[in-house]
C-alpha positions as CSV (number, residue, x, y, z in Angstrom):
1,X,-47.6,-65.0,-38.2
2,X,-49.8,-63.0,-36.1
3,X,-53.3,-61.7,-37.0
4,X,-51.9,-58.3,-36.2
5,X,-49.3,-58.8,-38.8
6,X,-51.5,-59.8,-41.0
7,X,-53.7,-56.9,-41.1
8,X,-53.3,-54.4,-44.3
9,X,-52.4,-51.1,-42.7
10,X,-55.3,-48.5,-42.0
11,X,-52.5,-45.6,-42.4
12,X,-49.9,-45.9,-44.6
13,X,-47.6,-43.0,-44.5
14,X,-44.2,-43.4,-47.0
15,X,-41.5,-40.7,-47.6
16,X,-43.3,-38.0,-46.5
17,X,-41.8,-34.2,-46.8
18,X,-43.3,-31.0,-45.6
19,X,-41.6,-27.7,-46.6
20,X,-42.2,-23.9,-45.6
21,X,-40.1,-21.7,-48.6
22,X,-36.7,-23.0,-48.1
23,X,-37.1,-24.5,-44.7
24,X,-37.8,-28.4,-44.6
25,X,-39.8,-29.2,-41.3
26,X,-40.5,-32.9,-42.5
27,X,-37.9,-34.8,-44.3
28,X,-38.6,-38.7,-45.4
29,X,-41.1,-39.8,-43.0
30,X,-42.5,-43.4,-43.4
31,X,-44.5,-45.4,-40.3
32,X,-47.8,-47.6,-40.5
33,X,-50.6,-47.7,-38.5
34,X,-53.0,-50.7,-38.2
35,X,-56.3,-51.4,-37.2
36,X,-56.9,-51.0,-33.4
37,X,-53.6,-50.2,-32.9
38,X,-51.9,-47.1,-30.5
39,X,-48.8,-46.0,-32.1
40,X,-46.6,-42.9,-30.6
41,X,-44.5,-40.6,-32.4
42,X,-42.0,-38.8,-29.6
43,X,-39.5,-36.0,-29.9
44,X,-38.5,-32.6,-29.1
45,X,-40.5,-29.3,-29.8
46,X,-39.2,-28.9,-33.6
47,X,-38.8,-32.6,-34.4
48,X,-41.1,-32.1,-36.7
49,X,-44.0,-34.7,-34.8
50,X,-47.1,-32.1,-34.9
51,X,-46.4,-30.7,-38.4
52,X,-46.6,-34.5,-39.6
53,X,-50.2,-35.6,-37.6
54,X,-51.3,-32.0,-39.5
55,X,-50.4,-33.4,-43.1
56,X,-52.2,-36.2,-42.7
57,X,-55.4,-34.3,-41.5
58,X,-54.8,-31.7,-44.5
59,X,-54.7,-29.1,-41.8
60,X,-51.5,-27.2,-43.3
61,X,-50.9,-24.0,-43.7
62,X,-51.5,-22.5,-47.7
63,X,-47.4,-21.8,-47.3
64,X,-46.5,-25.8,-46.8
65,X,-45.5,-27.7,-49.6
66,X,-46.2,-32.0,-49.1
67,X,-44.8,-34.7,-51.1
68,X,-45.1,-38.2,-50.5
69,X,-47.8,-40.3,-49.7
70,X,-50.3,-40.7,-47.6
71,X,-53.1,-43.1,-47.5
72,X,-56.1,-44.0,-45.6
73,X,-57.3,-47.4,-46.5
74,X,-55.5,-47.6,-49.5
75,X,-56.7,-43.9,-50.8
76,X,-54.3,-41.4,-51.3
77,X,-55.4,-38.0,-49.2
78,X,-52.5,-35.9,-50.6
79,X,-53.8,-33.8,-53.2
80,X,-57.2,-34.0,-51.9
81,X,-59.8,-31.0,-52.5
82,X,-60.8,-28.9,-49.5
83,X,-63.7,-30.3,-49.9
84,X,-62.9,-34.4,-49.7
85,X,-61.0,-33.2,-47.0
86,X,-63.8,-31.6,-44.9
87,X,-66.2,-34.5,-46.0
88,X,-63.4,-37.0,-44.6
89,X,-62.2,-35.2,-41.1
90,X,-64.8,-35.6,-38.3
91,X,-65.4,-38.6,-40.1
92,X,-63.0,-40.7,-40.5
93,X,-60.4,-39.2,-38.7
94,X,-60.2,-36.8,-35.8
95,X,-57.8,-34.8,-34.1
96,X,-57.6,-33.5,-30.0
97,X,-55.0,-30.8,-30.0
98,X,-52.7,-29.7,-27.0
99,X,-55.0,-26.5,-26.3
100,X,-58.1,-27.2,-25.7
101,X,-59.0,-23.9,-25.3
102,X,-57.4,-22.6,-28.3
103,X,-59.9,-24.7,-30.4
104,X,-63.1,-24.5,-28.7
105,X,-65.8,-21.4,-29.7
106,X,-65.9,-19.4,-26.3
107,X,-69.3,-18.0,-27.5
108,X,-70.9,-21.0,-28.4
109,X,-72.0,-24.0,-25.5
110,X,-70.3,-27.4,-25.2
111,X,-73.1,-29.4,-26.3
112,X,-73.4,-28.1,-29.2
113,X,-69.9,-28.0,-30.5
114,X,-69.7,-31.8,-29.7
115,X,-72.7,-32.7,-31.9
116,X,-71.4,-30.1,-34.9
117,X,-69.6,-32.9,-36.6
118,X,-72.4,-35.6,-36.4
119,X,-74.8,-32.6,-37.8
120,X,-72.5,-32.5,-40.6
121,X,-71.6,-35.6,-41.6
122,X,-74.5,-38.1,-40.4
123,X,-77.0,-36.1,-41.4
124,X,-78.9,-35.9,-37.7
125,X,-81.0,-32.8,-36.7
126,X,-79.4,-30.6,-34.3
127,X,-81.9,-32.0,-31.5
128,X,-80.6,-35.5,-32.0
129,X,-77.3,-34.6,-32.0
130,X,-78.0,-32.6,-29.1
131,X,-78.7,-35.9,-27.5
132,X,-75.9,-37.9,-29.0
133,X,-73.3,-35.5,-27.5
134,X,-74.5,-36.0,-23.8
135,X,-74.1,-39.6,-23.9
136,X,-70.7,-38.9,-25.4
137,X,-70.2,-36.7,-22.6
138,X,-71.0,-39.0,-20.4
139,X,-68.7,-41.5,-22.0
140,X,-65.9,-39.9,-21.9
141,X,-65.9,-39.1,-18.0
142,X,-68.3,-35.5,-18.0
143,X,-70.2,-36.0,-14.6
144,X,-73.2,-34.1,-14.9
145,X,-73.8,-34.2,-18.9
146,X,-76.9,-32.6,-19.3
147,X,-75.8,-29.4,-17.3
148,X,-72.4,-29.5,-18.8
149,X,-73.5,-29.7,-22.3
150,X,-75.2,-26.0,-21.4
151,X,-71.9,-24.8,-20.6
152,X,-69.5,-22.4,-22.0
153,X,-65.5,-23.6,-22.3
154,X,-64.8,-20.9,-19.8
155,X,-66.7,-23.0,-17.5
156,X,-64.9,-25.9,-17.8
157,X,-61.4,-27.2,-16.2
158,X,-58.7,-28.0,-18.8
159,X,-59.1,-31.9,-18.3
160,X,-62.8,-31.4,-18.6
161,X,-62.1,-29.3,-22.2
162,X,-59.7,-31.9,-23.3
163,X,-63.1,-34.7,-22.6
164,X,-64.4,-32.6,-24.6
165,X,-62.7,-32.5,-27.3
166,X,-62.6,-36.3,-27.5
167,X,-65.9,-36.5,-27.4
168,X,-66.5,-34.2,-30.2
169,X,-63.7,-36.4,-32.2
170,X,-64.8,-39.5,-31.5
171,X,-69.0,-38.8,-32.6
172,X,-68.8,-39.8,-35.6
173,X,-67.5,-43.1,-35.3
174,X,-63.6,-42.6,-37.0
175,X,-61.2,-45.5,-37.5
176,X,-58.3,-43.2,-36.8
177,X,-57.9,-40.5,-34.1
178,X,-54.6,-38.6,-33.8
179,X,-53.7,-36.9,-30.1
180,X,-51.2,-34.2,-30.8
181,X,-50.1,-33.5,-27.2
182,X,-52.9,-34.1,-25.1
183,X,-51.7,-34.3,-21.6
184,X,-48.8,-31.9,-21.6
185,X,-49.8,-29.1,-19.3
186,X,-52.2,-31.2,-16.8
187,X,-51.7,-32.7,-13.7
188,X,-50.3,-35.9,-13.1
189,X,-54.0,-37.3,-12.3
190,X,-56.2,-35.9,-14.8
191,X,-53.2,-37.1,-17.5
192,X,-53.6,-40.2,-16.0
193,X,-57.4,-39.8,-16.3
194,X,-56.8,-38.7,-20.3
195,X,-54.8,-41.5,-20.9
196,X,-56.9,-44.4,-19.6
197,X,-59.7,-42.8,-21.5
198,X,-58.0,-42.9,-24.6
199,X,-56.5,-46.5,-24.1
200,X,-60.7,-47.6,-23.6
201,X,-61.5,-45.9,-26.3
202,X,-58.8,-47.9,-28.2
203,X,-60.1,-51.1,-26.5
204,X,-63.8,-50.7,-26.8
205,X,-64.4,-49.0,-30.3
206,X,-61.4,-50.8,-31.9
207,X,-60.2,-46.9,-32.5
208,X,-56.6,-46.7,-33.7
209,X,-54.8,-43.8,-31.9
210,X,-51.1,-41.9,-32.9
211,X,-50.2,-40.2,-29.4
212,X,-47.9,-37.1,-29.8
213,X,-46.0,-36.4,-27.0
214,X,-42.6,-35.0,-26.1
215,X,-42.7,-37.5,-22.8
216,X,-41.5,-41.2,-23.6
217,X,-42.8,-41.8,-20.3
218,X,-46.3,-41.6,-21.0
219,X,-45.7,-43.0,-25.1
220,X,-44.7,-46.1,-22.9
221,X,-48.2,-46.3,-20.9
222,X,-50.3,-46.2,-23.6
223,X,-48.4,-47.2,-27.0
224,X,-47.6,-50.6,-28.5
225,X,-45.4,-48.9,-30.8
226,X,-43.5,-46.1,-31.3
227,X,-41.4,-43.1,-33.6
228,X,-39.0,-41.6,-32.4
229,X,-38.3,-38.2,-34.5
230,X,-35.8,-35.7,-34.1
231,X,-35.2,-32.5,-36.7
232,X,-37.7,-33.9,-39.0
233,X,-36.9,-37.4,-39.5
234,X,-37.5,-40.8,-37.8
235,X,-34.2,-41.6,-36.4
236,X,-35.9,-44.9,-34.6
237,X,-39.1,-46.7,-34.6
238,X,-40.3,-50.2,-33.1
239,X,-42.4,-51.8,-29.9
240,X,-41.9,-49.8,-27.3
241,X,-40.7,-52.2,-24.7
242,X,-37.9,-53.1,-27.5
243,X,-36.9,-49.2,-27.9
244,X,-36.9,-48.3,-24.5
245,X,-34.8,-51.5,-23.6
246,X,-32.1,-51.4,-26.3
247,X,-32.4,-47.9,-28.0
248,X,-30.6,-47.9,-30.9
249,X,-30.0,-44.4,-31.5
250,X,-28.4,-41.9,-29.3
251,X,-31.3,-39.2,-29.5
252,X,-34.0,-42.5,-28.1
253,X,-31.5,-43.0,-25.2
254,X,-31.1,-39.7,-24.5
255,X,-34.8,-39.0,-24.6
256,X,-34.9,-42.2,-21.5
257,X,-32.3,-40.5,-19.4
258,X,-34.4,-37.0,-19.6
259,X,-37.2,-39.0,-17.9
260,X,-37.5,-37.2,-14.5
261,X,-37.3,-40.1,-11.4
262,X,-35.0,-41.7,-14.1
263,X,-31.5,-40.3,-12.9
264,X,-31.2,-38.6,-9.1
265,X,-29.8,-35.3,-8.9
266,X,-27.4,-34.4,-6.5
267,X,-29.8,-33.1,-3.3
268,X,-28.1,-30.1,-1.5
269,X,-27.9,-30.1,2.6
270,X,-29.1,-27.5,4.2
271,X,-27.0,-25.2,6.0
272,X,-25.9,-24.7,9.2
273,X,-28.3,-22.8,11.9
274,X,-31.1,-23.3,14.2
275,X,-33.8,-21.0,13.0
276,X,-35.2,-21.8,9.3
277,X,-34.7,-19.6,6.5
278,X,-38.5,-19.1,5.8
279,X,-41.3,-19.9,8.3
280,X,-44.7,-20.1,7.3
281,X,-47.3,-20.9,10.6
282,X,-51.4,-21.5,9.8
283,X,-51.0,-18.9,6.4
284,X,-54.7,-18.0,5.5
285,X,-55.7,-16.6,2.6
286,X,-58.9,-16.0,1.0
287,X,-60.8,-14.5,-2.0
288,X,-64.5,-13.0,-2.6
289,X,-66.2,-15.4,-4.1
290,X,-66.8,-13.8,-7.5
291,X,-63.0,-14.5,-8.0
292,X,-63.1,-18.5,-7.3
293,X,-65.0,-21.3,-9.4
294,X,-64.6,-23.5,-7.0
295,X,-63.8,-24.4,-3.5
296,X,-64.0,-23.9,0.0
297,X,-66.2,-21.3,1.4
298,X,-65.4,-20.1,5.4
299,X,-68.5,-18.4,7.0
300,X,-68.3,-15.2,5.6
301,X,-68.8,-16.7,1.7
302,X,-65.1,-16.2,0.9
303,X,-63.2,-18.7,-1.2
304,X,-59.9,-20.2,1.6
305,X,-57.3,-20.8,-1.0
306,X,-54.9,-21.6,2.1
307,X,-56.3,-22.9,5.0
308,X,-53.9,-23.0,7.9
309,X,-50.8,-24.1,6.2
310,X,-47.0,-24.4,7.8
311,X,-44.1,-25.0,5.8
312,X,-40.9,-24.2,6.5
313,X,-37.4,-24.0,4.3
314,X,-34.3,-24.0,5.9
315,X,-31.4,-22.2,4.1
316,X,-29.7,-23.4,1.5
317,X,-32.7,-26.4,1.3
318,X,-34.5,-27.7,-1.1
319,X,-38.0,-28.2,-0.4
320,X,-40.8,-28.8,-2.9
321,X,-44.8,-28.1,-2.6
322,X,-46.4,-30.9,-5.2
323,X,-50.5,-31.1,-5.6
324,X,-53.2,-30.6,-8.7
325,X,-54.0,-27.3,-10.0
326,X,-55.9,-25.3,-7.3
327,X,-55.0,-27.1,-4.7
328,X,-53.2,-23.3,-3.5
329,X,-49.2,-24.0,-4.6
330,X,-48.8,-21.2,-6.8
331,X,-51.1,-18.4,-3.8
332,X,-48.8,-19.6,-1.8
333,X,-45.7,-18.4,-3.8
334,X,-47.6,-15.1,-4.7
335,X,-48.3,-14.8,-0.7
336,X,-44.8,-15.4,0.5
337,X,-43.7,-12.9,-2.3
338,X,-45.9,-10.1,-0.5
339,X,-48.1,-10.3,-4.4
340,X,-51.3,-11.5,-2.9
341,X,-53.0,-10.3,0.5
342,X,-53.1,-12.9,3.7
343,X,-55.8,-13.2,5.7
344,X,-53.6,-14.7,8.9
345,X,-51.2,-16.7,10.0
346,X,-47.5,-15.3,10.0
347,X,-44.9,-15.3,7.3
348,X,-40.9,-14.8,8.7
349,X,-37.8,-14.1,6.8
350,X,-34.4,-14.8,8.5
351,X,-37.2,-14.9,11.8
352,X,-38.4,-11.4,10.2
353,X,-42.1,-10.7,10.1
354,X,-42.4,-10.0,6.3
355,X,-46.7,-10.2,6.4
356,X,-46.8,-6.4,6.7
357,X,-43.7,-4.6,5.3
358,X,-43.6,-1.6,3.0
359,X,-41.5,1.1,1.3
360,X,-37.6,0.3,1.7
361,X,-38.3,-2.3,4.1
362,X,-40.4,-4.6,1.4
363,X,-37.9,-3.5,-1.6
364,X,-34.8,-4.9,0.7
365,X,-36.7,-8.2,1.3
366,X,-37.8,-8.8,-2.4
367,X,-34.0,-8.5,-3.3
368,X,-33.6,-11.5,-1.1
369,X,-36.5,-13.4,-2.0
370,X,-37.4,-14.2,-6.0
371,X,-39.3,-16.0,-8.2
372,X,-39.5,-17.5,-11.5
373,X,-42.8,-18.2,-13.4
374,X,-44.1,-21.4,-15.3
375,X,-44.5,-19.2,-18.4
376,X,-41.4,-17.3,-19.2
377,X,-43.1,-15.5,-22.0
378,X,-45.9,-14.3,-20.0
379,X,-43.3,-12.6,-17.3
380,X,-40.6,-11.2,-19.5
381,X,-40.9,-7.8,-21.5
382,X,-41.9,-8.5,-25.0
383,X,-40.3,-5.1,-26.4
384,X,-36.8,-5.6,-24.7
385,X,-33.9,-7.6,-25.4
386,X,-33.2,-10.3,-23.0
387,X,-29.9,-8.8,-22.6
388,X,-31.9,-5.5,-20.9
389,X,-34.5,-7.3,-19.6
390,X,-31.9,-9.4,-16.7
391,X,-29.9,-5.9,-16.3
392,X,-33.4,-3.7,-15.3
393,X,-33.8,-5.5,-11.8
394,X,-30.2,-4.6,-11.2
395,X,-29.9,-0.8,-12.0
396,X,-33.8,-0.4,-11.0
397,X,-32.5,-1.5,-7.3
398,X,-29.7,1.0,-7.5
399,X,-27.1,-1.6,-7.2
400,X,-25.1,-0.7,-10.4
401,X,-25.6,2.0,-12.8
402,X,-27.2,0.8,-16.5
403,X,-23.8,0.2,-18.1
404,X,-22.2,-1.8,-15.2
405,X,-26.0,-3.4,-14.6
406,X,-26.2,-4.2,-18.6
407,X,-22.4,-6.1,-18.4
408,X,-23.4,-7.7,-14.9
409,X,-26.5,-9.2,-17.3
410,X,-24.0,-10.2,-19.9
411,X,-22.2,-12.4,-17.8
412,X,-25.7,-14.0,-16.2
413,X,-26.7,-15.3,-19.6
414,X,-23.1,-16.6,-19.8
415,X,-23.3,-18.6,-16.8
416,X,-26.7,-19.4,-17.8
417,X,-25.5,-21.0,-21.0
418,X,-27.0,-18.3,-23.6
419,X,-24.3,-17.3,-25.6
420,X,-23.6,-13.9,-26.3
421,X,-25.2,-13.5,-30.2
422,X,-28.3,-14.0,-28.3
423,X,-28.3,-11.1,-26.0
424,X,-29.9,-9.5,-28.2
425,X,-32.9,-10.7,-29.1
426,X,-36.4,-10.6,-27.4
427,X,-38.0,-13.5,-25.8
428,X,-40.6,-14.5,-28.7
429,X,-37.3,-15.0,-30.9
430,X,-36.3,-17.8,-28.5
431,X,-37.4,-20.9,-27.0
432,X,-39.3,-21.8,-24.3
433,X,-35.9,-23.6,-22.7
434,X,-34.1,-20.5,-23.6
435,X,-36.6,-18.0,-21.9
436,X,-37.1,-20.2,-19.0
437,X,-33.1,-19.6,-18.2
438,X,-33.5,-15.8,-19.1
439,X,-36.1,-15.9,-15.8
440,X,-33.7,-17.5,-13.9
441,X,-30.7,-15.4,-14.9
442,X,-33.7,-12.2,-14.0
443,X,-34.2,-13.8,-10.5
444,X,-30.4,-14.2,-9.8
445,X,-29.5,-10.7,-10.9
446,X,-30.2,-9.6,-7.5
447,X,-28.5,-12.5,-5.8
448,X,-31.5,-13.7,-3.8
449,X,-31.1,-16.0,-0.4
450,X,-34.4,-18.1,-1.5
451,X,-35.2,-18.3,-5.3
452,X,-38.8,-19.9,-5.9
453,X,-39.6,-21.5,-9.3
454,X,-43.4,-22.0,-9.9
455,X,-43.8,-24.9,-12.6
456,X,-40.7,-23.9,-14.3
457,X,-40.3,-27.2,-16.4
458,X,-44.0,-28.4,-16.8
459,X,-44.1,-27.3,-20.2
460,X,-40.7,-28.0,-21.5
461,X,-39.5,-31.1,-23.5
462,X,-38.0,-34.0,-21.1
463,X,-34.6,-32.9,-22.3
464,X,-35.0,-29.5,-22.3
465,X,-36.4,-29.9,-18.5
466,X,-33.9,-32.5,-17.4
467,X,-31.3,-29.2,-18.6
468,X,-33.1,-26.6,-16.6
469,X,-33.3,-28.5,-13.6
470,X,-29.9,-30.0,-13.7
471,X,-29.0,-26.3,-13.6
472,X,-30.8,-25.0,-10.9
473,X,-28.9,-28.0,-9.0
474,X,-25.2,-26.1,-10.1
475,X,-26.5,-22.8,-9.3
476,X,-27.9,-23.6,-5.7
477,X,-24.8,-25.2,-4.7
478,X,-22.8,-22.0,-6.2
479,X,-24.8,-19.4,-4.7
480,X,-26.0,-21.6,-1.3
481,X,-29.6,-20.9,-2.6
482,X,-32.8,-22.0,-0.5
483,X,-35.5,-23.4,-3.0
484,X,-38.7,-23.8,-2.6
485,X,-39.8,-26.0,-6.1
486,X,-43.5,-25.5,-7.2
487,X,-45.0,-28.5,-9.0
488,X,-47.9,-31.2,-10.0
489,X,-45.3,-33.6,-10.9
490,X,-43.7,-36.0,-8.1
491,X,-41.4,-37.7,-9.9
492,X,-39.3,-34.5,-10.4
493,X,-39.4,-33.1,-6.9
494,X,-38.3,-36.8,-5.9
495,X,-35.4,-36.4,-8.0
496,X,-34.4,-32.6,-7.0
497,X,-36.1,-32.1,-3.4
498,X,-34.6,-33.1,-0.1
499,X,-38.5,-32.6,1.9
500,X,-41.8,-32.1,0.0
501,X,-45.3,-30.7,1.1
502,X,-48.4,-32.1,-0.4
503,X,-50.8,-29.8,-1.1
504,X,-55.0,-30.0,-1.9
505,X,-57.6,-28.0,-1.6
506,X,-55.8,-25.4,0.2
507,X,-54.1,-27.8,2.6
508,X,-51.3,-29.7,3.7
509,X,-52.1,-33.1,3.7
510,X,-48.8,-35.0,4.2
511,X,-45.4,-33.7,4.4
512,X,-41.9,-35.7,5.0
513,X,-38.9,-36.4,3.5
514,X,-39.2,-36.9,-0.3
515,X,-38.2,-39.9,-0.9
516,X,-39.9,-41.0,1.6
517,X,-43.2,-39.7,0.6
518,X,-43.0,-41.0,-3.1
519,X,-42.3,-44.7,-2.1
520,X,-44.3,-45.1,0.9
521,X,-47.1,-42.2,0.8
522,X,-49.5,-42.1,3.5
523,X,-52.6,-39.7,2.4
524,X,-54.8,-41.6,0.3
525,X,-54.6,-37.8,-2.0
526,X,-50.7,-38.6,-2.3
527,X,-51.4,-42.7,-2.7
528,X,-53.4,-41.2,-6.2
529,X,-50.7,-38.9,-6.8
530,X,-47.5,-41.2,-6.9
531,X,-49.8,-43.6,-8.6
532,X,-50.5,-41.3,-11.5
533,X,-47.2,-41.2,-12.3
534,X,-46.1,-42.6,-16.2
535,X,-42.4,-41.7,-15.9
536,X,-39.8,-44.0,-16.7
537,X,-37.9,-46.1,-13.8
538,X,-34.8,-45.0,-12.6
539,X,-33.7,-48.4,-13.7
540,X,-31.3,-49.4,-16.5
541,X,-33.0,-52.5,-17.6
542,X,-36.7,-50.7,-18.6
543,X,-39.7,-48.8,-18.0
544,X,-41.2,-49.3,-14.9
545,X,-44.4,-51.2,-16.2
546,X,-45.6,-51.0,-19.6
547,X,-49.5,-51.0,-20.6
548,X,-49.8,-52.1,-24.1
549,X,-52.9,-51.4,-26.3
550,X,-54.8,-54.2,-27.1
């Protein structure tokens, strides 16, 4: 018997049940977590993983009822007094969430909300703890501490706030710290970054860590164990290397098969004809200063978020522009879609100059050329139904009247697998899977020759992704669509695009064919890129490679 098997558990959670009124969000959970030990708990939005980690941190809402138990050493938190709770979170256990910024005081500096919990619960002075948090800082990755302690969140990129918020976690020493989500909406790199941080943590401090994530691919790079949880209940749990070799339940293997990279998609050809679809040649465009953190400056103090770039998309192609945030991807969708001023270069539609259209002339060539946005939410009309909102484009174009527009919209949402009892509603009464088809069933409405989707699946569960992009596949080949597919991740671009551009800083560093590009990348950019990646190997046998916690 193993020493690890012989350790009591340092989290012993048994037949744990969380209910809101009459609705049961948790439903007989039990899992252990030992000393020094990564464990993951995986699922779908809704499977009930993130209102779990928050009954064990006594974070629930005054609504929520618990039963079960839950112990910490042997002592039983459920039931605790707000009180023992505040005097044992910070302490003994912390918690990153999936928004940093959601949980960080934008009026108050970074510094000091890292050393708050040591002020509280070690009893330091506020000058000491001043101190403490800019070696933590700097222990956790901050370059600069001592400047970046004087900053303000807004001041500070989203990998940086999530360092952040580790460091605050971690000050006080806990034996447990639960990750709800941390690496969901970065880049492939500073994920990377997060996770490498955590797994030192892990091996230096002895710290246990529960990882929440939607992505079994990352669970696999960090976690020695994990739970698999679907509608509220554990449905499988085990090693990792055991579960994602021989799942035992249909839900873990279906949750492997999501994995982008893990199953090819059909790749479309591109169509007959000698001049491409959409020509960008040596596209500049710039910004004053005041509106750019960070960058490169030309001569005239301006902030070049494209620098010279040529891409081109053939029709019906699929082509996919991949780099880090800021690195230009999503200017230069806004630029191609006439939403954001260029500085030179030329743009060409169909071999059309399309850089300085207006009036009819620039409504004609946005029916042909749409987009969809990496938040649905944020680009759909919050007081219409969705039913409206796909018909508006149509009638607002004066290709149908209202009534013929509205039934056009009806059958869009068919197609796009919404039934009809949901025409109704308005985007924040559905999911983010469902909106995300509503802005594709929007950009169809007006039967578009190039469709371009910015991020459209970075944010969605593996399953719910693997869905989405599966049917942008159907639709493309239906419609003989052009594509030009916006993202940070590789290993789905591998899977969906026939050529892919590498963006950073504003440049193209390395194009080619994709598959090409993501088994033998030549930029030392793209080298870091491709090896970020913590999906899943397209291989039936197993992941990839597997990093185990210590």
């Amino acid at each position: 018997m193993s020493a690890e098997t012989r350790q009591q558990p340092l989290l012993q959670v048994e037949n744990l049940a969380v209910s809101f009124a009459a609705v049961t969000a948790v439903k007989g959970v039990s899992f252990e977590v030992r000393p020094g030990e990564i464990l993951g708990i995986v699922g779908e939005s809704g499977s009930g993983k993130s209102v779990t980690c928050r009954a064990l941190m006594g974070l629930l809402p005054g609504t929520a009822q618990a039963a079960g138990s839950v112990t910490l050493e042997g002592r039983e938190l459920l039931g605790l007094s707000e009180p023992d709770w505040c005097s044992l979170r910070g302490r003994d256990m912390g918690m990153i969430f999936q928004n940093p910024a959601s949980h960080l005081d934008p009026l108050r500096r970074i510094g000091a909300q890292v050393a708050a919990p040591m002020v509280r619960h070690l009893g330091i002075d506020r000058r000491e703890g001043l101190r403490r948090a800019t070696a933590l800082l700097e222990a956790v990755g901050i370059r600069e501490p001592e400047k970046r302690a004087r900053s303000y969140p807004h001041e500070f990129s989203g990998g940086m706030k999530q360092r952040a918020m580790i460091a605050a976690a971690i000050g006080c020493g806990p034996k447990l710290l639960i990750a709800d989500e941390p690496t969901t909406a970065l880049d492939v790199t500073v994920q990377a970054r997060i996770l490498t941080l955590l797994k030192k943590l892990n091996r230096e401090r002895g710290l246990a860590v529960i990882l929440i994530s939607h992505d079994l691919g990352v669970i696999a790079d960090i976690c020695s164990r994990v739970v698999v949880m679907r509608h509220g209940e554990v449905v499988e749990q085990g090693p990792v290397d055991e579960v994602i070799a021989r799942p035992r339940d249909p839900y873990s293997r279906l949750l492997i098969d999501s994995q982008p990279g893990r199953k090819a998609l059909p790749v479309p050809g591109t169509a007959a004809g000698t001049a491409p679809l959409l020509s960008v040649e040596n596209l500049t465009v710039s910004f004053p200063m005041r509106q750019a953190a960070a960058g490169l400056m030309n001569r005239t103090g301006r902030f070049l978020a494209l620098d010279g770039v040529d891409i081109h998309v053939d029709a019906g192609e699929t082509v996919g522009i991949v780099g880090e945030s800021g690195s230009g991807k999503s200017t230069l969708a806004r630029a191609i879609v006439r939403q954001t001023p260029v500085g030179g270069g030329a743009l060409r539609l169909g071999g059309e100059d399309i850089s300085a259209l207006s009036g009819e002339a620039l409504t004609r060539f946005r029916r042909r050329v749409q987009m969809v946005f990496q938040n649905p939410y944020d680009s759909l009309n919050p007081r219409i139904t969705i039913a409206d909102a796909v018909a508006e484009p149509i009638w607002r174009h004066g290709l149908a009247d209202r009534r013929s527009a509205l039934r056009e919209a009806h059958g869009l949402l068919e197609m796009m697998e919404l039934p009809a009892a949901l025409h109704g509603r308005r985007p924040r009464q559905l999911s983010g899977g469902q909106c995300q088809r509503i802005g594709l069933a929007r950009a169809l409405a007006l039967k578009p020759d190039l469709l371009i989707a910015d991020e459209v699946t970075s944010a969605l569960d593996v399953t719910t992704q693997a869905q989405i992009l599966e049917l942008l596949v159907r639709l493309q080949k239906e419609r003989a669509l052009a594509l030009l597919y916006i993202s940070h991740d590789l290993s789905v671009v591998g899977s969906l695009c026939s050529r892919v551009y590498v963006f950073k800083a504003g440049r193209v560093v390395e194009t080619g064919a994709a598959r090409d590009v993501l088994s033998s990348p030549q930029h030392p950019y793209t080298r870091e890129l491709v090896g970020s990646l913590s999906h899943l190997s397209p291989a039936a046998d197993g992941p990839r490679e597997l990093h185990h916690a210590p």
